[in-house]
C-alpha positions as CSV (number, residue, x, y, z in Angstrom):
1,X,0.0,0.0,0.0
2,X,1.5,3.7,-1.3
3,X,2.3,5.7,2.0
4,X,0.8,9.0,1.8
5,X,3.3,11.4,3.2
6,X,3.3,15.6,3.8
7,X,6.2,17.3,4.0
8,X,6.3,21.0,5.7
9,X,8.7,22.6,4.7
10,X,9.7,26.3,3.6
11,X,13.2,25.6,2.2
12,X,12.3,24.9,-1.9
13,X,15.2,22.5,-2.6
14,X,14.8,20.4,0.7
15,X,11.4,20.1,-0.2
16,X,11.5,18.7,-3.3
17,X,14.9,16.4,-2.9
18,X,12.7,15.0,-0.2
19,X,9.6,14.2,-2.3
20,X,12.0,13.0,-4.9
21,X,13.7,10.6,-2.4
22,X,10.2,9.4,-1.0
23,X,8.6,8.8,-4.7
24,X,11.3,7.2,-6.4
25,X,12.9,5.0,-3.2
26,X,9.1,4.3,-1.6
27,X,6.9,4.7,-4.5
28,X,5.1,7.2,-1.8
29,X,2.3,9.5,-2.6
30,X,4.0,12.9,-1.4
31,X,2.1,16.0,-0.8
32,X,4.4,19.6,-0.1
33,X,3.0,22.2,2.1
34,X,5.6,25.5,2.3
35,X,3.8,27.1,5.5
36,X,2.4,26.0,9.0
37,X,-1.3,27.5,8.7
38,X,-1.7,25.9,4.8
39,X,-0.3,22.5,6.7
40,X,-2.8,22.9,9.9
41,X,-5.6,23.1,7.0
42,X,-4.7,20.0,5.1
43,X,-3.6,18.2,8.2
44,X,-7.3,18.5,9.7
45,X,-9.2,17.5,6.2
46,X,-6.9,14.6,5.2
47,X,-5.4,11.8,6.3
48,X,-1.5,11.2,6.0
49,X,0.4,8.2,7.0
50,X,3.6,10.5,8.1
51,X,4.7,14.0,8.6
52,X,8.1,15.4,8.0
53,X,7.7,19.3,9.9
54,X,10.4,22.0,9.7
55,X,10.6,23.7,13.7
56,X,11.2,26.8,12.0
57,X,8.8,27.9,9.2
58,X,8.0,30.8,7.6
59,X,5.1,32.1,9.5
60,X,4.9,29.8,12.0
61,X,6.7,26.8,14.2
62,X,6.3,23.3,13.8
63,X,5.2,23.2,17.5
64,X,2.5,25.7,16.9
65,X,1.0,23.0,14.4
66,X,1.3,20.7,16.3
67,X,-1.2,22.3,18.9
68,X,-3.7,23.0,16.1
69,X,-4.1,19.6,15.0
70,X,-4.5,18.2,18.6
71,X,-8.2,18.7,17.8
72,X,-7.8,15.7,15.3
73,X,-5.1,13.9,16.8
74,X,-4.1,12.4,20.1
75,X,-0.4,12.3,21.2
76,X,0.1,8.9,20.6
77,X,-0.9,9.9,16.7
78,X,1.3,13.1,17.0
79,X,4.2,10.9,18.1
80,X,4.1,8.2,15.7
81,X,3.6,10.0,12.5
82,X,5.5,13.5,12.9
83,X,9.3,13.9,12.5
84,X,11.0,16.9,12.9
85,X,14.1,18.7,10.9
86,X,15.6,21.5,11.6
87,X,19.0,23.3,11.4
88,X,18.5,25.3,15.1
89,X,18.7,22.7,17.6
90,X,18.8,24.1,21.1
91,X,18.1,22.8,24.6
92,X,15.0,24.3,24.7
93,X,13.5,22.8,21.3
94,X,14.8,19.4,22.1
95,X,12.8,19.8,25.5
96,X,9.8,20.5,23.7
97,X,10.0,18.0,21.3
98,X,10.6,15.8,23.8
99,X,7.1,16.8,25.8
100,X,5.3,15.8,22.7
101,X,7.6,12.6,22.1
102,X,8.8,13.4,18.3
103,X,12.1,12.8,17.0
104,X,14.3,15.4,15.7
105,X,16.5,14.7,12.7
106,X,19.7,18.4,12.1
107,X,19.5,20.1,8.7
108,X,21.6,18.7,7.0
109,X,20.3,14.9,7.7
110,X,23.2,13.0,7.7
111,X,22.2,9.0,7.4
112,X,19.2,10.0,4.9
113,X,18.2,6.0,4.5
114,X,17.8,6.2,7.8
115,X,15.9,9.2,8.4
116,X,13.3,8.2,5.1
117,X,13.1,4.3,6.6
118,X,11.8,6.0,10.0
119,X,9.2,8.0,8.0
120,X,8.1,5.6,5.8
121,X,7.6,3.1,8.6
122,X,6.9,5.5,11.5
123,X,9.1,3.5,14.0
C-alpha cells in the first residue's frame, strides 16, 4: 500500500529532494506544504500516513502546528507519525520535542536511509 506522506517545509530545494527521495525509493504519494497554517488546514481535512515538519517555518513553528491539530489527533498519533528537521537545535527545542515525544533529525540529515526508513515506517 503507497504511503501517503506531507512534507512542511519552507526551504524549496529540501522540499522537493525529499519528495523526490520518497517517490522514487518508496513509491510514496508525497504531498508539499511551504507554511504551518496551509499545513494545519490539510492536516485537519486529510489523512497522511507521516509528517516530515520544519521547527522553524515561515510564519509559524512546527510546534505551533502541532497544537492546532491536537483537535484531530491524540499524542500517541502526533508521536508516531511527525518527525521533525531542523537546522536550530537548542536545549530548549529538544525539551519541547521531547514533551510531545517526536524525534528530531539536524539540517543537513546525515544518514538519509535512515531518516526516510523511519518515515516511511513510523518506527
Amino acid at each position: 500500500m503507497k504511503k501517503k506522506i506531507l512534507i512542511i517545509e519552507d526551504e524549496p530545494l529540501i522540499r522537493r529532494s525529499l519528495k523526490k527521495l520518497l517517490e522514487i525509493k518508496y513509491s510514496a504519494e508525497v504531498v508539499l506544504v511551504d507554511n504551518g497554517k496551509e499545513a494545519i488546514e490539510i492536516l485537519l481535512s486529510q489523512n497522511f500516513d507521516s509528517v516530515i515538519c520544519d521547527i522553524m517555518l515561515s510564519d509559524i513553528t512546527g510546534f505551533e502546528v502541532i497544537e492546532s491539530i491536537k483537535i484531530k489527533y491524540d499524542l500517541e498519533k502526533i508521536k508516531s507519525k511527525f518527525v521533525f528537521i531542523t537546522a536550530y537545535v537548542s536545549d530548549k527545542v529538544l525539551q519541547k520535542a521531547s514533551q510531545y515525544g517526536i524525534d528530531i533529525y539536524n539540517k543537513p540529515i546525515k544518514d538519509m536511509n535512515s531518516f526516510l526508513e523511519r518515515v516511511v515506517t513510523n518506527d
